[in-house]
C-alpha positions as CSV (number, residue, x, y, z in Angstrom):
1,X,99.1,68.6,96.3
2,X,97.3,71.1,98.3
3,X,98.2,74.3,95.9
4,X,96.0,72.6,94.0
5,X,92.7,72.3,96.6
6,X,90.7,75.6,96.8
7,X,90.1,76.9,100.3
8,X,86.8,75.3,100.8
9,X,88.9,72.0,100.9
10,X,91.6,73.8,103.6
11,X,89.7,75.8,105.5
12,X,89.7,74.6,109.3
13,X,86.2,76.3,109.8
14,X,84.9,73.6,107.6
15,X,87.2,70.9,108.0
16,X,86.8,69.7,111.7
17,X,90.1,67.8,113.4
18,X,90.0,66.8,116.9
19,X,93.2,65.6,118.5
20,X,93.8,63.9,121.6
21,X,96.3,61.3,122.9
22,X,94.2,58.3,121.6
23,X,94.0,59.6,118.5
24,X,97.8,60.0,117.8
25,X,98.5,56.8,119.3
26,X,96.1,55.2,116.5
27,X,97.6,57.5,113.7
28,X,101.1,56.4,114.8
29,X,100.7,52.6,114.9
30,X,99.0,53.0,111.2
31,X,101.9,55.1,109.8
32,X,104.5,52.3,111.5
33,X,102.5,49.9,109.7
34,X,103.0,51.7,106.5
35,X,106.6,52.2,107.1
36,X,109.0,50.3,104.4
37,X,111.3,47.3,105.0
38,X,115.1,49.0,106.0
39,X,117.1,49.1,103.1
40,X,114.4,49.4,100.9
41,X,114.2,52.1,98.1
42,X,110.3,52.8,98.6
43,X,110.4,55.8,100.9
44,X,108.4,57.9,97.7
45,X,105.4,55.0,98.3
46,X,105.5,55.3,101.9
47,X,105.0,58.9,101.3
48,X,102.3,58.5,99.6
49,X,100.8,55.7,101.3
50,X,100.8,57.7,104.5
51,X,98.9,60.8,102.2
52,X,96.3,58.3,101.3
53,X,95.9,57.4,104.7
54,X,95.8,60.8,106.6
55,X,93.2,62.4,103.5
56,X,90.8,58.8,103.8
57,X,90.8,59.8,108.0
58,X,91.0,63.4,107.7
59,X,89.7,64.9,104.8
60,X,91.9,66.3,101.5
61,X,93.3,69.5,103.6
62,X,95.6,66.6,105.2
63,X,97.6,66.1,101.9
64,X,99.9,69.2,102.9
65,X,101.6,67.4,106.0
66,X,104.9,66.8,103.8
67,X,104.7,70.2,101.8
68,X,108.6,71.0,103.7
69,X,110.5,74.1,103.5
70,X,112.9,74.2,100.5
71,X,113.9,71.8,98.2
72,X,113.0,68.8,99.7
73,X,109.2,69.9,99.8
74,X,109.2,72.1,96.6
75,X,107.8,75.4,98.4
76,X,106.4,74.4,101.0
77,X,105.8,75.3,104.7
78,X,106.2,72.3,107.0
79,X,109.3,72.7,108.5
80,X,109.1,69.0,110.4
81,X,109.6,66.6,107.5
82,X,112.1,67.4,105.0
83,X,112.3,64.7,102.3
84,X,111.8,60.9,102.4
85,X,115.8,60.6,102.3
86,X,116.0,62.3,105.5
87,X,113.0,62.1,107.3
88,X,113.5,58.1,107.0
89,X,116.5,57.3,108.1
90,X,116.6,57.4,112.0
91,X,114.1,54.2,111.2
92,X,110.3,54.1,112.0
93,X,109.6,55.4,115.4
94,X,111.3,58.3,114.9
95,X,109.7,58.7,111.3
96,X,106.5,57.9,112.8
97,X,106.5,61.0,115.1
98,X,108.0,63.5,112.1
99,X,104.9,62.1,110.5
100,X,102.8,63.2,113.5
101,X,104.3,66.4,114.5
102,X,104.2,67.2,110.2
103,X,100.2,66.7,110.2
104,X,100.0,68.9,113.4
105,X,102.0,71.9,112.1
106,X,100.5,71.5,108.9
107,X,96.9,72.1,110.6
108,X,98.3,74.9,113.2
109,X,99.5,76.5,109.8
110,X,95.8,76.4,108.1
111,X,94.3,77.5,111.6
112,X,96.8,80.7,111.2
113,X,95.9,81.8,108.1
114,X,91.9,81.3,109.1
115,X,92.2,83.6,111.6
116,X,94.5,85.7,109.7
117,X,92.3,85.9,106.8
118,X,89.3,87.4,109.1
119,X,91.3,90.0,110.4
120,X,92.4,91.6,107.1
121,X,88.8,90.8,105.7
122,X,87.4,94.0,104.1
123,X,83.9,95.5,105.9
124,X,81.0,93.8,103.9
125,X,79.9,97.3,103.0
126,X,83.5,98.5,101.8
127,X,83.5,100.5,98.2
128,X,86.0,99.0,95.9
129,X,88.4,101.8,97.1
130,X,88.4,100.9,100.3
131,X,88.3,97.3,99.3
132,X,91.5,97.9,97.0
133,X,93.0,99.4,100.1
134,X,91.5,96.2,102.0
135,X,93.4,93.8,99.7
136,X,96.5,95.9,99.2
137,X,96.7,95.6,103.0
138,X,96.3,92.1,103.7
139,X,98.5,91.2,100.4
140,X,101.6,92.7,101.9
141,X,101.1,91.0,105.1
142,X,100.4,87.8,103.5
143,X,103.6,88.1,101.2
144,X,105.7,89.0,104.3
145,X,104.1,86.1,106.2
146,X,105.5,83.2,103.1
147,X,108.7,84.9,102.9
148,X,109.2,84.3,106.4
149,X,107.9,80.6,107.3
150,X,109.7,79.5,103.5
151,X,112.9,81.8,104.6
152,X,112.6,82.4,100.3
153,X,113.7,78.9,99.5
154,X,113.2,77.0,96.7
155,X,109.6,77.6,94.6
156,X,108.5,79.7,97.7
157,X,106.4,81.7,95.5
158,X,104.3,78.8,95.1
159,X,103.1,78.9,99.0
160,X,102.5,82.7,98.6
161,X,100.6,82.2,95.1
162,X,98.1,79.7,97.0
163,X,98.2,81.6,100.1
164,X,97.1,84.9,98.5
165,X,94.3,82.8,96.0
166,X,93.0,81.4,99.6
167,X,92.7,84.5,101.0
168,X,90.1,86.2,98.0
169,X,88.5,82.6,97.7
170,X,87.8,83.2,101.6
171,X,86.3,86.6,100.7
172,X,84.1,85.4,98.3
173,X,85.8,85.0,95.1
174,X,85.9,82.2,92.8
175,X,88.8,79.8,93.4
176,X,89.7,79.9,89.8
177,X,89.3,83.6,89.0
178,X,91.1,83.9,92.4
179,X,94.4,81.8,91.2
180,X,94.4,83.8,87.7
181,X,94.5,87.1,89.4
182,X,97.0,86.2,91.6
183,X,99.3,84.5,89.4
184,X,98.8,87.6,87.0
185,X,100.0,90.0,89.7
186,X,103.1,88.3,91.0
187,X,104.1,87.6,87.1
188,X,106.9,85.5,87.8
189,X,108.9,88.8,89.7
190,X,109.2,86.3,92.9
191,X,112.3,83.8,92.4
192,X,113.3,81.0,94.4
193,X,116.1,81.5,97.2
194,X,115.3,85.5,96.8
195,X,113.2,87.8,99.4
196,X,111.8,90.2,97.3
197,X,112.5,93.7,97.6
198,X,109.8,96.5,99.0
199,X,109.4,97.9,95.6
200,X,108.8,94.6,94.2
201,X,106.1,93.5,96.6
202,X,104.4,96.9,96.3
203,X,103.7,96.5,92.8
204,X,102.9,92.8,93.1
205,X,99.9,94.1,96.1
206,X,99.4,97.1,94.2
207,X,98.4,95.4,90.7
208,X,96.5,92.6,92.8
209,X,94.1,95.2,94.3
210,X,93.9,96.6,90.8
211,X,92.7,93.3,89.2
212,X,90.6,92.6,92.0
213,X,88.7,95.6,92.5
214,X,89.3,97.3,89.3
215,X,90.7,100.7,91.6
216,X,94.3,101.2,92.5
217,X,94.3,101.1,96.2
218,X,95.4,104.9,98.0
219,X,97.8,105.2,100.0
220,X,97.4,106.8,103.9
221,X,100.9,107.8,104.1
């Protein structure tokens, strides 16, 4: 599952993907190739036939293409595919290209947060006040950011929890230390098919920029 990959494994800047016409009409003839008999029960195997695939051409960031909105993808952000019970049943071409069009916004989505992560980057020179401020900053933004592309569905919070741990492994910190700070901040106050309330997101970015920097971060306002 890619909440499990740290952000060296995601991370489009190291992960190269070219796409072109030739290349999806290759990818799609391998997925219909993949695709199970109609009728049969074995839509969870294609699923994860189709993961082995993309990660053996791709690289491990590819394993995200069926992390779906909601239930059907526990959390996730892909809004293309929904489940294997749905996302089969209109038979293979049309499966074929959910498959597609899944891998493709699964990548635009990684691209995004790259380039979101270097705009809220701290100044390498920043104190750890203006750091806390830094992380307090990009936090909220980042929080606001899941809640909107899972509309606060089902196990949202576990986008946001990996989202926020790429963002400080991006900056330099250690993947691991990175996840146990951020799960530490949110302390289970996010719940499924709830968007959190302003106060609650302050002091979920207000204790991460705490743990991270050691400072509480000031405010401008």
């Amino acid at each position: 599952m890619p909440r499990l990959l740290p952000w060296s494994a995601v991370d489009p800047g190291q992960q190269g993907f070219t796409w072109s016409s030739e290349e999806e009409a290759e990818v799609t003839a391998e997925v219909l190739a993949l695709f199970p008999p109609v009728g049969s029960a074995d839509g969870f195997d294609f699923v994860c036939q189709v993961t082995d695939f993309l990660v053996a051409r791709y690289g491990r960031w590819a394993c995200g293409w069926h992390w779906a909105v909601g239930e059907g993808g526990n959390g996730g952000v892909v809004q293309s595919w929904c489940c294997h019970g749905h996302s089969l049943r209109d038979g293979p071409e049309a499966s074929a290209a959910i498959v597609v069009a899944s891998l493709l916004e699964w990548r635009d989505w990684l691209e995004e947060l790259a380039e979101r992560f270097v705009e809220l980057a701290p100044a390498t020179d920043a104190d750890a006040e203006d750091r806390s401020w830094h992380v307090q900053r990009a936090a909220t933004r980042l929080v606001t950011l899941a809640v909107d592309r899972t509309c606060a569905e089902d196990s949202w919070y576990g986008l946001c929890e990996r989202v926020l741990t790429w963002y400080l492994s991006s900056a330099g910190m250690a993947g691991e230390e990175a996840a146990e700070l951020v799960k530490g901040a949110i302390g289970g106050r996010f719940k499924s098919w709830a968007v959190p309330s302003c106060t609650t997101v302050d002091a979920v970015v207000e204790d991460l920029a705490l743990g991270v920097t050691g400072h509480r971060p000031y405010r401008d306002y």
